[in-house]
Structures are given as C-alpha cells and as structure tokens.
C-alpha positions in Angstrom: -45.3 -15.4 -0.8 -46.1 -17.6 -3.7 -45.3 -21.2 -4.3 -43.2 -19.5 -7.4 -41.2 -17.6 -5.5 -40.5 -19.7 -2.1 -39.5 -22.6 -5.2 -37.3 -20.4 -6.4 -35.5 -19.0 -3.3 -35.0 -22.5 -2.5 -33.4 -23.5 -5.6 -31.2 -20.4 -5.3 -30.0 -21.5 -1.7 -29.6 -25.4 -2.5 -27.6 -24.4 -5.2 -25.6 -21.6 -3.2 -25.5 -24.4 -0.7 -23.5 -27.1 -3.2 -21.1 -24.3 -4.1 -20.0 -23.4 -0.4 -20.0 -27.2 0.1 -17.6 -27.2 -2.6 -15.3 -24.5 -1.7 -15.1 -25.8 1.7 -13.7 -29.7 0.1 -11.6 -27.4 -2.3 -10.1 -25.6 0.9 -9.8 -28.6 3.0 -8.0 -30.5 0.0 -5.7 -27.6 0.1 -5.2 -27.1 3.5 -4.5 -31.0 3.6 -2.2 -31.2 1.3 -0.1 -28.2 2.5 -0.1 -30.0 6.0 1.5 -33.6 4.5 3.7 -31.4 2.5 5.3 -29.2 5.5 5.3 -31.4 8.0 6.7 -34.1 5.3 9.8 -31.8 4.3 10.5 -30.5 7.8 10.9 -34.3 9.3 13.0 -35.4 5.9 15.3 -31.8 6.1 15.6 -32.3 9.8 16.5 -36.2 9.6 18.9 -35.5 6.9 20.9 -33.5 8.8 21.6 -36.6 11.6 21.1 -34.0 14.4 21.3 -36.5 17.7 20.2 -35.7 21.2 22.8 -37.2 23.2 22.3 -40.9 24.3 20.5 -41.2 28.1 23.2 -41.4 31.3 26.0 -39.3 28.3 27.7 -37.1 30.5 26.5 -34.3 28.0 23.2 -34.7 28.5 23.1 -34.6 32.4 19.5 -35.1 34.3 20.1 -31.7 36.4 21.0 -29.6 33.3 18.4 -30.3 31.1 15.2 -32.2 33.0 12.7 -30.9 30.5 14.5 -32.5 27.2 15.2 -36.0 29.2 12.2 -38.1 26.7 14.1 -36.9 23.8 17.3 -38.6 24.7 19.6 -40.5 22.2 16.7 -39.3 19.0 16.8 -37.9 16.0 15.6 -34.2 15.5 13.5 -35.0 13.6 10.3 -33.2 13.8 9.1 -29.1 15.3 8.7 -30.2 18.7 12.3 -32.4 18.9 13.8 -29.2 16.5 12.4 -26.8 19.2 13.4 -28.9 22.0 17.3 -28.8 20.9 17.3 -25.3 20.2 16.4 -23.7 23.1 17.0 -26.3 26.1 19.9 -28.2 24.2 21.6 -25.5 22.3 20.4 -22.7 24.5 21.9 -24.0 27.4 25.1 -24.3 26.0 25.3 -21.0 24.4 24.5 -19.3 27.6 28.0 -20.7 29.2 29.8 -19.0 26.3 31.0 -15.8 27.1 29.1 -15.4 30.6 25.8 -15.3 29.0 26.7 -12.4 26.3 24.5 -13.0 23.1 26.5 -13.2 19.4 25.7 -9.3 18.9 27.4 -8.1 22.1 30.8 -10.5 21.9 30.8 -9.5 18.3 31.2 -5.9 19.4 33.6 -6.3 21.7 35.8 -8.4 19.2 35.2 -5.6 17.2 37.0 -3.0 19.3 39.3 -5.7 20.3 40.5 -8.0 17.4 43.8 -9.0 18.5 41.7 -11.0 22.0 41.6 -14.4 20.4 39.7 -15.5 23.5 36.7 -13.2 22.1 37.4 -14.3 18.6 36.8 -17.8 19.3 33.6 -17.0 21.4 32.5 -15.1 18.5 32.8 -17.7 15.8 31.5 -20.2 18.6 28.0 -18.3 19.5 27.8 -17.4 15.2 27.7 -21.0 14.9 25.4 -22.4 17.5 23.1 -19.1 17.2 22.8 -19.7 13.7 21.8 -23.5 14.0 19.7 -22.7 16.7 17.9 -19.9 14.5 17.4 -22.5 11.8 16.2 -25.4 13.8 13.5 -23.0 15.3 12.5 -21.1 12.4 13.3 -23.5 9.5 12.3 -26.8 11.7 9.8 -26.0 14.4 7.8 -22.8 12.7 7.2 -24.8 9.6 6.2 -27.7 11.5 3.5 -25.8 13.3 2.5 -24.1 10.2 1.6 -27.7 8.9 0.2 -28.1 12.1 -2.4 -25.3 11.3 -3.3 -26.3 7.9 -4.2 -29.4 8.9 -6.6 -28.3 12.0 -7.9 -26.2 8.7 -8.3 -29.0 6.6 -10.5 -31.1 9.7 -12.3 -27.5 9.9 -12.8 -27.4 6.2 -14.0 -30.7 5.8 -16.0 -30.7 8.8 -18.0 -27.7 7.8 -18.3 -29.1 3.9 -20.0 -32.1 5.9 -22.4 -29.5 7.3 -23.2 -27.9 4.1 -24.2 -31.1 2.2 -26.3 -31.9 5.2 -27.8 -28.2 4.8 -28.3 -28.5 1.1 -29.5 -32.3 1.5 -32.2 -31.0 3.9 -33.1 -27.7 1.4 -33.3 -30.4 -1.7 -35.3 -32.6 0.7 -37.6 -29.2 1.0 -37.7 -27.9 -2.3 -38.7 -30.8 -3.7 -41.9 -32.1 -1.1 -44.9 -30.7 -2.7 -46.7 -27.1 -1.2 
C-alpha cells in the first residue's frame, strides 16, 4: 500500500474517530442531564406530597409487621427506593387486611352485584384509594426514579467510552503524523 493511501486511511479514521468521540459527549450530556432531571422531579413531587413513614416504636409501624421497611422509619418518601418501599411493604400490607385479601377489582364486583352492603362499599372506596396511591408511588415515584437511574449509568458509559475514543484518535493523530 502506498504512503498516499495508508495517509489517507488514517486521516479518514482520526477524523471518524473525533466524530464518535463527539457523539459519545453529546450522548452522555444527554443521558446526564435526563438523569439530574428525573431523579430531581421525582424527589421534589414525592417530598411535596409530605408522605411520612411512621415514626420508630409508633404502634403503626410495628417491628413484626414490617422488618424490611424498619431503616425508613419516621422519613420522608422522598426518593424510588423510599416510594417503593411504602407501596408495597407499607401500603401493601395494609391493603391486604382489607376485605380478607380481595384486590380492588374483585370487591368492586361484588359491590356491584351488591350495592345496598355498605360494608363492601366502604372496602371499595378504601382499596380505590390506597391501590391508586400505591400505583402512583410505584409507577410515578420509583419507575421514574430508576429510569434516571439508567440514564445516568448511560451517561458514566457515554463519557467513559468518549474518553476511549480521544485516546484512540490521540494515538491515530500520534500515527498519522510520525513520518513513513
């Protein structure tokens, strides 16, 4: 191959090499910012709502009951992990006493067939209520959350590999320019 042609091929690849390096700070900035923006917004929503876990020794918030959510007591839900946490081992819990463990859908029904039962009525408006925080605390609070949590593993990936490319294209400059 002639000097021409390898000169050439490098200068193609050093300058392929700059644009990748580019795209991948371009991504990265991206992916960063869409982290600090989710996981922002999902602590200031969450904290805005004043959502408690009750306060250690509260009779609510007994040892027995609920051993896995104990480091969370008397805290604000106020990030995916705490949002989670309440859902399904705070909320959860409780829902699952209502109605012997029936889920909204199935009281609803039978409060259908029978609306004069106020007993099912009020079990009905009672698992509504605490499905439908539950459902936004995990979907609303803890899916965003991890979702930030992703773009900002692929912002470190990003940046990381742009780090890898200007070492690439610092070595092929490095080449392209020492004399054949």
């Amino acid at each position: 191959m002639a000097k021409r042609d390898r000169k050439t091929i490098d200068k193609v690849f050093v300058l392929l090499g700059v644009v990748a390096t580019a795209v991948l700070i371009a991504a990265g900035s991206i992916a960063l910012y869409a982290h600090n923006f989710t996981v922002r917004n999902v602590h200031d929503e969450l904290a805005a709502q004043k959502v408690y876990f009750p306060p250690k020794g509260s009779p609510a918030f007994d040892p027995k009951e609920f051993p896995d959510i104990q480091q969370y007591a008397g805290q604000l839900v106020d990030n995916g992990p705490k949002a989670k946490a309440y859902a399904n081992g705070f909320i959860g819990r409780h829902l699952e006493k209502i109605a012997g463990g029936k889920t909204y859908s199935e009281v609803s029904a039978m409060a259908m067939a029978d609306p004069t039962n106020t007993v099912l009525q009020q079990q009905k408006a009672t698992l509504f209520q605490g499905e439908t925080l539950r459902g936004i605390l995990l979907g609303d609070g803890y899916a965003y959350w991890v979702i930030g949590q992703i773009a900002g593993y692929a912002a470190i990936a990003s940046f990381s590999g742009a780090v890898v490319m200007a070492v690439l294209v610092a070595l092929g400059w490095r080449h392209m320019r020492k004399p054949q």
